[in-house]
C-alpha positions in Angstrom: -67.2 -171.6 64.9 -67.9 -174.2 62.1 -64.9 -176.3 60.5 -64.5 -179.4 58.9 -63.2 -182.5 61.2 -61.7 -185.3 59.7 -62.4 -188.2 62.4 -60.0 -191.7 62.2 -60.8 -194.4 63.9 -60.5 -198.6 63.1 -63.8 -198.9 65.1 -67.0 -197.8 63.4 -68.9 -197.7 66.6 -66.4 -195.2 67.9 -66.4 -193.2 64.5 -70.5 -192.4 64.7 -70.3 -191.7 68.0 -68.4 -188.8 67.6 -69.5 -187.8 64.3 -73.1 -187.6 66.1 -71.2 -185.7 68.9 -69.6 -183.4 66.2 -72.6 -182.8 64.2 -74.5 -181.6 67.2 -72.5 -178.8 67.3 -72.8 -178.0 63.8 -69.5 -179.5 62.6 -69.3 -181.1 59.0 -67.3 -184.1 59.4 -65.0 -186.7 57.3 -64.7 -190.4 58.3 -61.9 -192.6 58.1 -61.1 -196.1 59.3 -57.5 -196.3 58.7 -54.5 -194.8 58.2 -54.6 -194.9 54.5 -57.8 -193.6 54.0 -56.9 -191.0 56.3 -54.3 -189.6 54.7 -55.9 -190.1 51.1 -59.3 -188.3 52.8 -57.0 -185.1 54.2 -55.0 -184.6 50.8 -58.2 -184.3 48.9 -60.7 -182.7 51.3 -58.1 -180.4 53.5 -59.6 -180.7 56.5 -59.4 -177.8 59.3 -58.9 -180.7 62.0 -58.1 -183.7 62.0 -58.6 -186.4 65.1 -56.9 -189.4 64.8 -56.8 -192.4 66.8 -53.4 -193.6 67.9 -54.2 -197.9 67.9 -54.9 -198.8 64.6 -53.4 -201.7 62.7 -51.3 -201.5 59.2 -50.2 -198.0 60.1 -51.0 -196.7 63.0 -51.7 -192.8 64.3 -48.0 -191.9 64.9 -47.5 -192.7 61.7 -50.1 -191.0 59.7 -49.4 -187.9 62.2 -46.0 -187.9 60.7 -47.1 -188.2 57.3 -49.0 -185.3 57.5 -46.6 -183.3 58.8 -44.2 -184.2 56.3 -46.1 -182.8 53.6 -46.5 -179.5 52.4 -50.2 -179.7 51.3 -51.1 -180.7 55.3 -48.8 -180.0 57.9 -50.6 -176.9 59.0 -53.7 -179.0 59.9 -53.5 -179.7 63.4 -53.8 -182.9 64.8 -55.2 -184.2 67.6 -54.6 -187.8 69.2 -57.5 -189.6 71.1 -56.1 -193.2 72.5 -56.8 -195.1 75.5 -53.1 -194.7 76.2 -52.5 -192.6 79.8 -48.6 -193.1 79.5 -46.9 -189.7 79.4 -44.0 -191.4 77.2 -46.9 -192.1 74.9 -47.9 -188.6 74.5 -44.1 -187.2 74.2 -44.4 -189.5 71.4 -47.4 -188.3 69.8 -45.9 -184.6 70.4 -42.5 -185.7 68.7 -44.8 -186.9 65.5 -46.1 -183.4 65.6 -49.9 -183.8 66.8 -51.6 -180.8 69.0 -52.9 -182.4 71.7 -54.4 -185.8 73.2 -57.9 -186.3 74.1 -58.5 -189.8 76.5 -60.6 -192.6 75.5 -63.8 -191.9 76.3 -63.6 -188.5 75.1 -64.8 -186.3 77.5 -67.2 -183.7 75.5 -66.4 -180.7 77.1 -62.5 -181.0 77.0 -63.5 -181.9 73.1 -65.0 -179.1 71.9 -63.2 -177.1 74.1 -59.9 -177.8 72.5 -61.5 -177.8 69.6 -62.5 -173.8 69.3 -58.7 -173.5 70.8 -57.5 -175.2 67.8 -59.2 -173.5 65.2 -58.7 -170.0 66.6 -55.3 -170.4 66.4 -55.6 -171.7 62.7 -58.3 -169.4 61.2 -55.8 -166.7 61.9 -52.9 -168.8 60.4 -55.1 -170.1 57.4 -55.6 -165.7 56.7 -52.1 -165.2 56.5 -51.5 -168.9 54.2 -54.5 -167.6 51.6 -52.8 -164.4 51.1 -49.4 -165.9 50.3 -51.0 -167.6 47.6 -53.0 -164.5 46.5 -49.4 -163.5 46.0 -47.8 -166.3 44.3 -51.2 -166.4 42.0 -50.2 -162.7 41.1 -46.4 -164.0 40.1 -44.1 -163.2 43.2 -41.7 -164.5 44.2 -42.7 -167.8 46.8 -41.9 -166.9 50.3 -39.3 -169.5 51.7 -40.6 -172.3 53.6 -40.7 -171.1 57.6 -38.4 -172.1 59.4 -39.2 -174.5 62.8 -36.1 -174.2 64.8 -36.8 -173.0 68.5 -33.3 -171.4 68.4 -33.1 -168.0 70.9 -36.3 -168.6 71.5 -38.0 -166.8 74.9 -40.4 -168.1 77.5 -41.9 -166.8 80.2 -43.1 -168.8 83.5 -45.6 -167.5 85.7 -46.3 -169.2 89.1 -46.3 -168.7 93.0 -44.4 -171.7 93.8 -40.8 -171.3 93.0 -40.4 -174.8 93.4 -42.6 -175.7 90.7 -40.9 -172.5 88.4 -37.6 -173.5 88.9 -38.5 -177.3 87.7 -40.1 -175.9 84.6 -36.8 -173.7 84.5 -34.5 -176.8 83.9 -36.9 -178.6 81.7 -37.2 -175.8 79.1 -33.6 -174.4 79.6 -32.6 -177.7 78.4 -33.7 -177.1 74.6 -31.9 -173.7 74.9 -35.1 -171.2 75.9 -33.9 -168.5 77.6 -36.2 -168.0 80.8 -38.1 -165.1 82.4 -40.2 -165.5 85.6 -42.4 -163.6 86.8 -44.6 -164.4 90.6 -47.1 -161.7 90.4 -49.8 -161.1 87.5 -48.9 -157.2 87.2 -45.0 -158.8 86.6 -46.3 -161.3 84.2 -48.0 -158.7 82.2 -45.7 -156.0 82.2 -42.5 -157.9 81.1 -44.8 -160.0 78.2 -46.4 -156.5 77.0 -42.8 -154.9 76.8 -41.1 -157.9 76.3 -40.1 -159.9 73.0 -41.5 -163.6 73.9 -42.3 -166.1 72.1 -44.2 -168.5 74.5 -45.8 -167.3 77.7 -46.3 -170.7 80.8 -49.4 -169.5 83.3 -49.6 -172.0 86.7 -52.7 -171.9 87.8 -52.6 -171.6 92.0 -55.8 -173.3 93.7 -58.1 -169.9 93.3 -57.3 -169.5 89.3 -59.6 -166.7 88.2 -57.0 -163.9 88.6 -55.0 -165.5 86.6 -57.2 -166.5 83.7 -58.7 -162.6 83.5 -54.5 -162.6 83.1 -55.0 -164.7 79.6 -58.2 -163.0 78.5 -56.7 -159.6 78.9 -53.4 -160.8 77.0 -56.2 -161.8 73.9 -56.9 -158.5 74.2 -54.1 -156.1 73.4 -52.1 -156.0 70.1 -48.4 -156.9 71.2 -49.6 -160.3 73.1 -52.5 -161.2 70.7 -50.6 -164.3 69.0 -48.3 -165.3 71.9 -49.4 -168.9 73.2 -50.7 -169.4 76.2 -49.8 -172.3 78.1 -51.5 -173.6 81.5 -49.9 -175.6 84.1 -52.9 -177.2 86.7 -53.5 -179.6 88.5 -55.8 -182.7 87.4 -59.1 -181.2 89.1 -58.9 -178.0 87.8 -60.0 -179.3 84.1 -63.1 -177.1 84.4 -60.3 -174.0 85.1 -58.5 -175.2 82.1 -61.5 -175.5 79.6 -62.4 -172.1 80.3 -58.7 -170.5 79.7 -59.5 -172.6 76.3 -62.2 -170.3 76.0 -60.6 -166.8 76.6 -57.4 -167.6 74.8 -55.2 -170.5 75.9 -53.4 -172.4 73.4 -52.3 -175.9 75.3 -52.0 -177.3 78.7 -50.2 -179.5 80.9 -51.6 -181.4 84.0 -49.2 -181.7 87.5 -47.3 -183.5 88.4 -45.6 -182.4 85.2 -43.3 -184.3 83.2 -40.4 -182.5 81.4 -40.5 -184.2 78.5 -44.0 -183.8 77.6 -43.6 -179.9 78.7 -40.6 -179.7 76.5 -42.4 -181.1 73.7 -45.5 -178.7 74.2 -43.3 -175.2 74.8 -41.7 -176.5 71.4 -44.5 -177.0 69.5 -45.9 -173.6 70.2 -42.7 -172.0 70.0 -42.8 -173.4 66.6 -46.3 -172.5 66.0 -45.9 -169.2 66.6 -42.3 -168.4 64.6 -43.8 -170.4 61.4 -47.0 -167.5 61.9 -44.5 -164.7 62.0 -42.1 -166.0 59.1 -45.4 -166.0 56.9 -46.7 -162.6 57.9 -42.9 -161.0 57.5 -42.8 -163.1 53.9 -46.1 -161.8 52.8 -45.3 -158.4 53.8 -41.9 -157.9 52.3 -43.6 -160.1 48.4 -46.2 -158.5 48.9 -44.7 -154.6 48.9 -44.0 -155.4 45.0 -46.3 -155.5 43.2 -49.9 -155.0 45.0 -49.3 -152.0 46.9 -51.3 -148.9 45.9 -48.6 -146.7 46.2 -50.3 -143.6 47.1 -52.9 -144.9 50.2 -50.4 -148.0 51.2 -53.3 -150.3 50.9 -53.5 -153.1 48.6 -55.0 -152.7 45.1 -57.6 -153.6 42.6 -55.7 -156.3 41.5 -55.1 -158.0 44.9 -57.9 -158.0 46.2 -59.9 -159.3 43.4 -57.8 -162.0 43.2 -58.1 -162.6 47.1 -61.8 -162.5 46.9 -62.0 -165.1 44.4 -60.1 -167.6 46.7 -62.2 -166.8 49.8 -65.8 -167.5 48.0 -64.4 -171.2 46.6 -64.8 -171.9 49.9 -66.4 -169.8 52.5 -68.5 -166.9 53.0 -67.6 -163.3 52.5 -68.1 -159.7 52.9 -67.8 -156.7 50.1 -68.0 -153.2 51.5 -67.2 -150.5 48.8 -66.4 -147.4 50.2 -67.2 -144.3 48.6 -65.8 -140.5 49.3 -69.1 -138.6 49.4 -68.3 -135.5 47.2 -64.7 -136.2 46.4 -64.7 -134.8 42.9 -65.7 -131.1 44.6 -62.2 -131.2 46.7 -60.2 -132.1 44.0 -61.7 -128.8 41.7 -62.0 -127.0 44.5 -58.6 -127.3 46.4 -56.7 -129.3 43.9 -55.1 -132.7 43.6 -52.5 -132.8 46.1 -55.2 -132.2 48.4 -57.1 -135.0 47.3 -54.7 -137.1 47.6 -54.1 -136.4 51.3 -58.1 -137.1 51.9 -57.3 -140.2 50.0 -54.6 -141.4 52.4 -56.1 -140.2 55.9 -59.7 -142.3 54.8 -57.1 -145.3 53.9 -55.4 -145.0 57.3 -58.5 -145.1 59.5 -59.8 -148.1 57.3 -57.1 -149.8 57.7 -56.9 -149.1 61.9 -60.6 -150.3 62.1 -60.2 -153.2 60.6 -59.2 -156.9 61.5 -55.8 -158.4 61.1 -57.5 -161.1 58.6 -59.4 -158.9 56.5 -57.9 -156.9 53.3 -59.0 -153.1 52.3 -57.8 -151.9 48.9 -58.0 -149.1 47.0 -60.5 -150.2 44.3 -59.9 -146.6 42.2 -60.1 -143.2 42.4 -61.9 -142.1 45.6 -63.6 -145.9 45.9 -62.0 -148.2 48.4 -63.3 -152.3 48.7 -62.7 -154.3 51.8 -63.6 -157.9 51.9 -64.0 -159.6 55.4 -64.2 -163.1 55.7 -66.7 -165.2 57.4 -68.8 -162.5 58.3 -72.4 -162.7 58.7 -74.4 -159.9 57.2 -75.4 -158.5 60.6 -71.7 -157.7 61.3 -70.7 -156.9 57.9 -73.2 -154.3 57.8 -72.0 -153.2 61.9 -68.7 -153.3 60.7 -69.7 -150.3 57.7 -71.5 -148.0 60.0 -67.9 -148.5 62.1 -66.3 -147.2 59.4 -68.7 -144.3 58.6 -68.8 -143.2 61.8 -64.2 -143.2 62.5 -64.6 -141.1 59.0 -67.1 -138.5 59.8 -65.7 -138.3 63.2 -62.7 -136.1 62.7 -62.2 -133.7 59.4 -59.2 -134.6 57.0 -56.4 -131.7 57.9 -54.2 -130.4 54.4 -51.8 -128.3 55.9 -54.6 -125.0 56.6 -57.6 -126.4 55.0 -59.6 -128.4 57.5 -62.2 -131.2 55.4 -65.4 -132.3 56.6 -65.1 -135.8 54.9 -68.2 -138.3 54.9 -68.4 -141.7 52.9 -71.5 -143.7 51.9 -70.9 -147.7 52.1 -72.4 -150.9 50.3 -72.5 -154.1 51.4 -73.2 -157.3 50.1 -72.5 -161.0 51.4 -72.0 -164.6 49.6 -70.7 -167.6 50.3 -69.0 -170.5 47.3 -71.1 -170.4 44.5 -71.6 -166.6 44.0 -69.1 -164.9 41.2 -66.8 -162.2 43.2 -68.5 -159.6 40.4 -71.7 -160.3 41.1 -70.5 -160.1 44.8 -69.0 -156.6 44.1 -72.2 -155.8 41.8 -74.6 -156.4 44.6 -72.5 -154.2 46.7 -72.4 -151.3 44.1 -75.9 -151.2 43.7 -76.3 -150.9 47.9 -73.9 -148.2 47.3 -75.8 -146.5 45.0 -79.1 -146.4 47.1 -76.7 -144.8 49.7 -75.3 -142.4 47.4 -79.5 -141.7 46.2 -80.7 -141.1 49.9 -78.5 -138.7 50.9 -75.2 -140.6 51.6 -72.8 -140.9 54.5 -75.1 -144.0 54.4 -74.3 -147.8 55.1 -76.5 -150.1 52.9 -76.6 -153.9 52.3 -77.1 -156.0 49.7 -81.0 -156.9 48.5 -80.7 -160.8 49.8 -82.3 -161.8 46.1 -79.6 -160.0 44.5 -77.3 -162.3 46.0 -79.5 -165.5 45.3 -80.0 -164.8 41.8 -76.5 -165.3 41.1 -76.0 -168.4 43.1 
């Protein structure tokens, strides 16, 4: 997972050591030496991550972390603290001011890049949901209202073995008002968060913690826990433990013995996380219903989704598919509109049901639909369309007593900044058309050239 890190330090040793460390791993990374500069470099370049150093004179990290977080243009950039400070009031602090997490001077690689992919997990899928908003003010809607942060009736639940231990994290969070669930078995834990409405889920990790980490991967997995944080509570040695819940879904952690204040702060960072997500998705949907809604399919239209192309390839790469009803015109003479339109709107359903949360289908027009999918290579694009083909020839299209053998054919063509979205969509059309040529309920991509020619 590539991203841009903005790294602030005072020290220039320190500042090439990790943007060697970063590079390695195929990170492009921003330097800064002081607060100022920091904050000038994130307004301008919008980094996805920014680590800051806490000591630095003039204005120090604290400081520039609440700046940032102040601000509309940055306070969704997550922040991460490195200092040689081990004090715990010193990370409450650094919480307060609104940064992520803390990483200890000398930064310890694996815990690095670790949190790291955490971190821009968690964003990617918020950054999806912040584009499309301004697809929809681009279109003229009406601005979503800022989300809100408060952590009011909020819902946590604690999993642990040790009802010592649970009851302390009890009193802490009960404190800020969370109302409490426990839970001392896994199969508890995952039946009350699966039927439950929570908004932040607390995992201790007992000394064998691999039951309980399948616990976190398997709460990745499933729709209704998908976005609810993950936090782990372990002791000091089991970092390795705690890197790898990074890896299968974790969103923070906190090391024993804990200390309430800094596990207040982290349940109501994520708490807060997770309710600004939700007030964006439940803004966008309800704008959103106005005025770019293809009213007969449900999907969005033309419109849309040209516009939401165009902001993807300013700065990343993306994926076209156009997806054409093989034959369409023959149902329509043959068995008449209204049956069309119910081919129309079962092919729209099982589009959308295929595809990721941060990816957009539309109906394009008439029996073509266009899905764009961001960041995706041209090996999965391309898996992705045979996906598709396949869910749609699977099953025939049922109109009341007339059963439809329906097939599509698929192009697919991929480009990243510098490629127009029409050329983008050309390319894609003429991949459609060999499909169509060699017999459709085919899934084609791009000629490569095509694609560089219009760079």
């Amino acid at each position: 997972m590539t991203a841009r890190i903005l790294a602030v330090d005072d020290i220039a040793a320190n500042l090439r050591l990790l943007e060697a460390k970063l590079q390695a791993e195929y990170y492009e990374v921003l330097l800064s030496s002081s607060g100022p500069e920091a904050l000038t470099t994130a307004f301008t370049q919008m980094p996805d991550v920014i680590l800051l150093d806490v000591m630095m004179p003039g204005m120090d990290g604290y400081e520039v972390c609440r700046t940032l977080k102040a601000d509309a243009r940055t306070q969704h950039i997550p922040v991460v603290m490195v200092t040689a400070l081990t004090d715990s009031t010193e990370r409450v602090r650094g919480l307060e001011a609104g940064a992520d997490d803390f990483l200890s001077k000398p930064v310890d690689d694996a815990t690095l890049f670790a949190r790291l992919r955490a971190i821009l997990r968690v964003k990617q899928v918020q950054d999806a949901w912040r584009l499309r908003s301004e697809t929809a003010r681009d279109l003229g809607i009406d601005a979503a209202s800022e989300p809100t942060i408060s952590i009011a009736d909020s819902r946590a639940l604690v999993m642990g073995t040790d009802p010592d231990e649970v009851q302390r994290v009890r009193e802490a969070l009960e404190a800020d008002g969370i109302e409490i669930a426990t839970a001392s078995t896994i199969d508890e834990a995952q039946r009350l968060l699966t039927s439950g409405d929570f908004d932040l889920a607390l995992l201790a990790l007992p000394e064998d913690a691999m039951e309980v980490l399948r616990l976190a991967s398997r709460l990745r997995a499933q729709n209704s826990t998908r976005d609810l944080p993950l936090l782990l509570l372990a002791d000091p040695a089991q970092k390795m433990q705690v890197l790898r819940g990074f890896d299968l879904g974790a969103n923070d952690h906190a090391f024993r013995p804990l200390d309430p204040n800094e596990l207040r702060a982290r349940a109501r960072n994520q708490i807060r996380r997770r309710r600004y997500q939700e007030r964006l998705r439940h803004d966008l949907d309800r704008s959103l219903e106005m005025a770019v809604t293809d009213q007969l399919t449900g999907l969005r239209n033309r419109r849309y989704v040209r516009r939401h192309l165009d902001g993807l390839l300013r700065t990343e790469e993306a994926a076209v598919l156009i997806v054409d009803i093989d034959k369409f015109k023959s149902i329509n003479d043959t068995h008449g509109h209204n049956v069309g339109d119910v081919a129309l709107r079962d092919v729209a359903d099982r589009l959308r049901v295929q595809l990721r949360a941060a990816d957009v289908v539309a109906r394009y027009g008439g029996e073509e639909f266009l899905a764009v999918l961001t960041g995706a290579p041209s090996g999965y694009a391309l898996a992705v369309a045979d996906r598709l083909r396949e869910a749609i020839a699977a099953e025939p299209v049922k109109a009341g007593p007339i059963t439809l053998p329906i097939t599509v054919s698929i192009g697919v063509a991929v480009g990243g900044p510098g490629i127009t979205s029409e050329r983008l969509i050309g390319s894609a059309d003429e991949a459609l058309y060999r499909a169509k040529r060699d017999g459709r309920n085919r899934a084609y991509l791009a000629d490569p050239a095509l694609d560089k020619s219009a760079v």
